[in-house]
C-alpha positions in Angstrom: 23.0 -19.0 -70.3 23.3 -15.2 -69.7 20.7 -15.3 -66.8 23.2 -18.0 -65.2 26.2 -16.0 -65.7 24.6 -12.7 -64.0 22.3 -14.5 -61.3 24.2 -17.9 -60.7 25.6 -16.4 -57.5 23.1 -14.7 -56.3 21.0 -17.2 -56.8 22.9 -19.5 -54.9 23.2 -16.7 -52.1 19.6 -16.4 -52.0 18.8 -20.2 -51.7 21.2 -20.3 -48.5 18.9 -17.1 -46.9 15.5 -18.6 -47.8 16.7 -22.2 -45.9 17.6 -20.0 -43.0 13.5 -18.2 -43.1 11.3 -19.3 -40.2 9.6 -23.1 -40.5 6.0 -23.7 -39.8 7.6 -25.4 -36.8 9.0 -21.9 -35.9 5.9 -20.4 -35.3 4.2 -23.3 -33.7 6.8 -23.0 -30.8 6.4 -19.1 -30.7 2.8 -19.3 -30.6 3.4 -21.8 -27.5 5.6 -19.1 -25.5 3.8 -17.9 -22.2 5.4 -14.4 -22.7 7.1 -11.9 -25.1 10.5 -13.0 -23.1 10.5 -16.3 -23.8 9.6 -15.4 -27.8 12.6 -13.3 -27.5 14.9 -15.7 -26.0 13.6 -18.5 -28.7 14.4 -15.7 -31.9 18.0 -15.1 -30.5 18.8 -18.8 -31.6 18.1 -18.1 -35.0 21.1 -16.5 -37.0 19.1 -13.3 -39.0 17.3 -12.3 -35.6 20.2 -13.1 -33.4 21.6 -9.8 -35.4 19.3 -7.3 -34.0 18.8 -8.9 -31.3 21.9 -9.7 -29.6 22.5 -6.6 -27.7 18.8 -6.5 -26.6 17.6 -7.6 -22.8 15.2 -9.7 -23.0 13.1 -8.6 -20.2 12.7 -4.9 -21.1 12.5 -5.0 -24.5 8.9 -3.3 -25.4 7.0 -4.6 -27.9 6.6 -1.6 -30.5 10.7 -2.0 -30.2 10.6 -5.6 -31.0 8.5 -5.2 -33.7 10.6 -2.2 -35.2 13.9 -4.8 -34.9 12.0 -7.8 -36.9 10.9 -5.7 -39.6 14.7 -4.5 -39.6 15.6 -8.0 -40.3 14.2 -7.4 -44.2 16.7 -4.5 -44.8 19.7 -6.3 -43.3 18.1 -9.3 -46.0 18.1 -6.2 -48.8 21.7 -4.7 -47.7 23.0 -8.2 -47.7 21.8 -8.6 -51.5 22.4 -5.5 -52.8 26.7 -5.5 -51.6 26.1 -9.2 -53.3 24.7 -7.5 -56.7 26.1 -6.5 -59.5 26.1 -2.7 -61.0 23.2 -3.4 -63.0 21.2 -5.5 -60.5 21.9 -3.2 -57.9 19.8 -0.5 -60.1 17.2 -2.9 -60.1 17.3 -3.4 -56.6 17.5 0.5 -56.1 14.2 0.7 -58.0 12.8 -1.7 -55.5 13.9 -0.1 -52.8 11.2 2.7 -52.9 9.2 0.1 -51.2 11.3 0.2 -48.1 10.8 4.2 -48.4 7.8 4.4 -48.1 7.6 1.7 -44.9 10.0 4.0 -43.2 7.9 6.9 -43.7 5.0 5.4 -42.5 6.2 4.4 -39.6 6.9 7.7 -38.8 3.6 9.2 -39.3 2.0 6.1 -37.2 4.7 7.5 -34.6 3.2 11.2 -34.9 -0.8 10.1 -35.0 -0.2 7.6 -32.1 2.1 9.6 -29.9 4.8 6.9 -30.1 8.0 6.1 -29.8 11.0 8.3 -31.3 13.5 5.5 -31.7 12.9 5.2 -35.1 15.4 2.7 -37.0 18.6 1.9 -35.7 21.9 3.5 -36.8 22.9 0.6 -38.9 20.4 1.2 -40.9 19.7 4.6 -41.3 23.3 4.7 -42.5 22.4 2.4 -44.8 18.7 4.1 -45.7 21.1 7.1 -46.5 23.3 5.6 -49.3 20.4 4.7 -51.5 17.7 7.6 -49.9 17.6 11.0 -50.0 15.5 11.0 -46.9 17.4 12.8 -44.0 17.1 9.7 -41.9 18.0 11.2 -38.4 15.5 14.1 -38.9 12.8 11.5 -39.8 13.5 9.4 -36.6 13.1 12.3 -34.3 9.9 14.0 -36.3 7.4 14.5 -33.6 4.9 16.5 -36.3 3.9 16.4 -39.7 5.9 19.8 -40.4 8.8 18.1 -39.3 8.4 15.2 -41.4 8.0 17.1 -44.5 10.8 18.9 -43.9 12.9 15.4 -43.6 11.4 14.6 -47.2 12.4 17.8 -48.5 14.5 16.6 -51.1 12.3 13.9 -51.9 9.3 13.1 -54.4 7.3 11.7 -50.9 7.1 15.6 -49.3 5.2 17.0 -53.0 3.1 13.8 -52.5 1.8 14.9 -49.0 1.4 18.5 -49.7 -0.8 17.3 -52.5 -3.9 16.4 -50.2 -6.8 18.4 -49.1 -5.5 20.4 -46.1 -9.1 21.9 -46.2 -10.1 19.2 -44.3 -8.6 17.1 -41.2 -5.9 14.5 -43.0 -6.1 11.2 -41.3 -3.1 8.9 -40.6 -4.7 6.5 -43.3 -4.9 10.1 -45.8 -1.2 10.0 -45.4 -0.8 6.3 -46.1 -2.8 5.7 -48.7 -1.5 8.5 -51.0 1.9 7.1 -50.7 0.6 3.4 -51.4 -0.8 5.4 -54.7 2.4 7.3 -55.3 4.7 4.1 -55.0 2.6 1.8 -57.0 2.2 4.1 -60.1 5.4 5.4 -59.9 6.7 1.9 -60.1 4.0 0.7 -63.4 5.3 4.2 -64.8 9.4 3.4 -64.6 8.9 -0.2 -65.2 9.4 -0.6 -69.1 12.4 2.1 -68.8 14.3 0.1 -66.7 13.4 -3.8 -67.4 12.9 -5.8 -70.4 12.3 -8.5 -71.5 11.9 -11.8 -69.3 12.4 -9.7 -65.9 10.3 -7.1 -67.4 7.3 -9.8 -68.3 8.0 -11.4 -64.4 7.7 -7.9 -62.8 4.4 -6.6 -64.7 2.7 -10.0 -63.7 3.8 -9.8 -59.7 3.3 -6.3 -59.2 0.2 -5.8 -61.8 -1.5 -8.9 -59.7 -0.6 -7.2 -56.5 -2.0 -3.7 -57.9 -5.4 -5.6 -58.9 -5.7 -7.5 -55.8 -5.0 -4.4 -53.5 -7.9 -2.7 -55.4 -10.0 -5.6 -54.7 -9.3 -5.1 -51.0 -9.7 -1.6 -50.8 -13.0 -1.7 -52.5 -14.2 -4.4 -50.7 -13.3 -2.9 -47.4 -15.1 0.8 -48.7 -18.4 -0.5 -49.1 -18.4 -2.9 -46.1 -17.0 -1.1 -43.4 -16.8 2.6 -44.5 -19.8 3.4 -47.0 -17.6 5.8 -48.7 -19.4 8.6 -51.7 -17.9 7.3 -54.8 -15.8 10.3 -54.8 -14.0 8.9 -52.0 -13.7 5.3 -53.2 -12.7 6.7 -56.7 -9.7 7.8 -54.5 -8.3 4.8 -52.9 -7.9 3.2 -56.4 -4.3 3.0 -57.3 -4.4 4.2 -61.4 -3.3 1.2 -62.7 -5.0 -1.9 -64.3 -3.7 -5.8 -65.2 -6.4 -8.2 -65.2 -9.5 -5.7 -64.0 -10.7 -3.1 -66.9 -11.4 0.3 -65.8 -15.2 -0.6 -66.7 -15.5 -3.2 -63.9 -13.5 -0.9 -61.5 -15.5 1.8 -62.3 -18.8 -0.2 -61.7 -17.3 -2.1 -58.3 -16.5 1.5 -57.3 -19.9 2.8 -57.7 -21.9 -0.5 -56.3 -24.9 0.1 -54.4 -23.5 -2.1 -51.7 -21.4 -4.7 -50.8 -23.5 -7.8 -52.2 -24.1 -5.7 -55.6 -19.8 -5.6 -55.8 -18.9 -9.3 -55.3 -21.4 -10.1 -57.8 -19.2 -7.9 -60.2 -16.8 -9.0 -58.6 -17.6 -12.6 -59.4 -17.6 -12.0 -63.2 -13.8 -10.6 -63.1 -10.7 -12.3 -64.1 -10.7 -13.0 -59.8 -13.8 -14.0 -60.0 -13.7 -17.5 -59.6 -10.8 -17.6 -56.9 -13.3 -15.4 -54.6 -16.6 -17.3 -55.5 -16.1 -19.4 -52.2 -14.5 -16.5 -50.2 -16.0 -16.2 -46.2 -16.4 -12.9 -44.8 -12.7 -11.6 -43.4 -10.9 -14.2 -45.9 -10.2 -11.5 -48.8 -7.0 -10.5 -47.4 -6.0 -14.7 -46.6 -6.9 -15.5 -49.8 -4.9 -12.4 -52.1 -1.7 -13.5 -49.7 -2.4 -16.9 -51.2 -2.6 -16.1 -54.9 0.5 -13.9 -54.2 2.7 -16.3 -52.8 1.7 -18.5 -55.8 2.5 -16.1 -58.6 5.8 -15.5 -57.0 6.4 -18.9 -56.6 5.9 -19.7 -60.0 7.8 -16.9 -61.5 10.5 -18.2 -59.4 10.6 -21.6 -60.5 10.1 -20.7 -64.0 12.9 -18.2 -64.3 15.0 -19.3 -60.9 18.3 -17.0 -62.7 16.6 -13.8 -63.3 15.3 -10.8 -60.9 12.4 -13.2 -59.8 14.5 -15.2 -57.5 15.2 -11.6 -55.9 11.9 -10.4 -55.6 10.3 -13.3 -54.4 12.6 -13.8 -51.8 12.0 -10.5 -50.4 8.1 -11.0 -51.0 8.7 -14.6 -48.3 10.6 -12.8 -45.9 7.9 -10.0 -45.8 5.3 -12.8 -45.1 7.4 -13.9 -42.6 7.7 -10.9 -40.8 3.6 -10.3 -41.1 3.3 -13.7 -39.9 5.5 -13.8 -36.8 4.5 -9.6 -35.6 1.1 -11.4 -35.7 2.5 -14.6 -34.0 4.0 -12.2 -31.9 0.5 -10.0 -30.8 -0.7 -13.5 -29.7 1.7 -14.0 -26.9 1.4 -10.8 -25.8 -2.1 -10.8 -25.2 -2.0 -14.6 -24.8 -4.2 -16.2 -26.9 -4.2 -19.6 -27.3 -1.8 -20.9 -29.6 -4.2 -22.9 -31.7 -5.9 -19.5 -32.1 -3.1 -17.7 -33.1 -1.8 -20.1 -35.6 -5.2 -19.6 -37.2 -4.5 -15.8 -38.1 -1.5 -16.7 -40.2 -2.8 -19.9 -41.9 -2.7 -19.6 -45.2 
């Protein structure tokens, strides 16, 4: 009864949100659309893009911008939620919200490695970043070098983070990235149990422990097939932090000779059997799938609780993937069959 009393509205806010996320339908017409125009043009007819997009022209609008806008899309979706919330569910939002952090941040650095843009995010939302953040937003928007983005995150935990990597040696744009994945996720495991308990604390060590494992999965996978790492190196990219694996079969999928010798320890894993059938370039598909259905069922099982939050942010974040990829497509005009068959799944 108390879960109804604190999440009844919100709940029923959220339900109206998620009816409004795009349809399989959606995407079938975008992926039929002869240019990024005409994608545009379709998007404005649908109330949560018509918000960003409203003021946009159509014809000029450059596809890093357009991209930058959708992904916008999930923090109007998060400040819409959070003025709904309560004092103590927006604390638990709050403590979610590190995951938009370190998005921001990243974006940035993609900016500095790839000469990009120096929009950054729009107004709106950096004055809404600013409430919650202690990043100094406006600096960050206009960093055009690593100095200057550490100096943004000076009064944050993200700029310590950075400093900690080897500067003895050339940092890469995925260096940067990857030591904030780390940071985030064990940060989060750490705080967890000082923040939640209980049913929401149960619902959020299964999603997010899942999403650790599976993430190590990928990484590993992806080390010894495309990067022959030293097991130094590979040691590295594991985020410290264990649900289903044991640090045993980490520590042996870490050190595997090759890729053949880690799916068969990979095979023997709690994963094992969901992988056992898994095509080469299906790990990620597959790890979206068992996602979406451990969300899903944390949802339905506790549909007045934190879960109904978090899995609706975890569907509009595969909607965003799905349509920048849907997106990609029409600007380098694929066929649409073929393009549908990047998001299936």
């Amino acid at each position: 009864m108390s879960g109804v009393m604190s999440y009844g509205a919100l709940a029923t806010k959220i339900r109206a949100m998620k009816s409004r996320l795009l349809k399989e339908k959606d995407f079938q017409n975008l992926a039929q659309m002869e240019n990024i125009s005409q994608a545009i043009i379709y998007l404005e007819q649908i109330p949560s893009y018509r918000t960003v997009l409203k003021e946009q022209d159509a014809a000029k609008l450059h596809q890093r911008e357009l991209e930058r806008l959708v992904v916008g899309t999930l923090y109007y979706d998060f400040s819409k939620l959070y003025r709904f919330c309560d004092k103590k569910q927006k604390k638990l939002l709050e403590f979610y919200f590190a995951k938009f952090e370190i998005t921001v941040i990243k974006r940035a650095l993609r900016r500095i490695f790839n000469h990009g843009d120096r929009t950054g995010e729009s107004r709106e939302l950096r004055s809404f970043f600013q409430k919650l953040s202690n990043i100094h937003m406006e600096e960050l928007s206009q960093a055009g070098t690593i100095p200057e983005l550490l100096e943004a995150l000076r009064d944050t935990r993200y700029k310590k983070v950075l400093l900690q990597l080897d500067y003895g040696r050339e940092i890469t744009l995925f260096d940067y990235e990857m030591a904030l994945d780390l940071c985030y996720f064990s940060e989060l495991w750490r705080q967890k149990d000082k923040i939640l308990h209980g049913t929401e604390l149960e619902m959020l060590t299964r999603t997010f422990g899942s999403q650790i494992d599976l993430l190590n999965l990928t990484w590993l996978s992806r080390a010894k097939k495309y990067y022959q790492l030293p097991t130094t190196s590979v040691f590295a990219l594991v985020i410290p932090v264990t649900y289903h694996l044991r640090d045993e079969e980490i520590r042996a999928m870490a050190t595997a000779s090759n890729e053949k010798e880690l799916e068969e320890i990979l095979a023997r894993t709690y994963y094992g059997r969901h992988f056992q059938e898994v095509e080469a370039g299906e790990l990620e598909k597959l790890t979206r799938q068992l996602l979406n259905r451990i969300y899903g069922e944390e949802r339905r099982k506790n549909p007045y609780s934190l879960a109904v939050v978090t899995a609706y942010l975890h569907d509009k974040e595969e909607e965003i993937d799905k349509l920048t990829t849907v997106l990609e497509g029409v600007r380098y005009g694929l066929e649409p069959r073929e393009t549908l068959a990047y998001i299936k799944g």
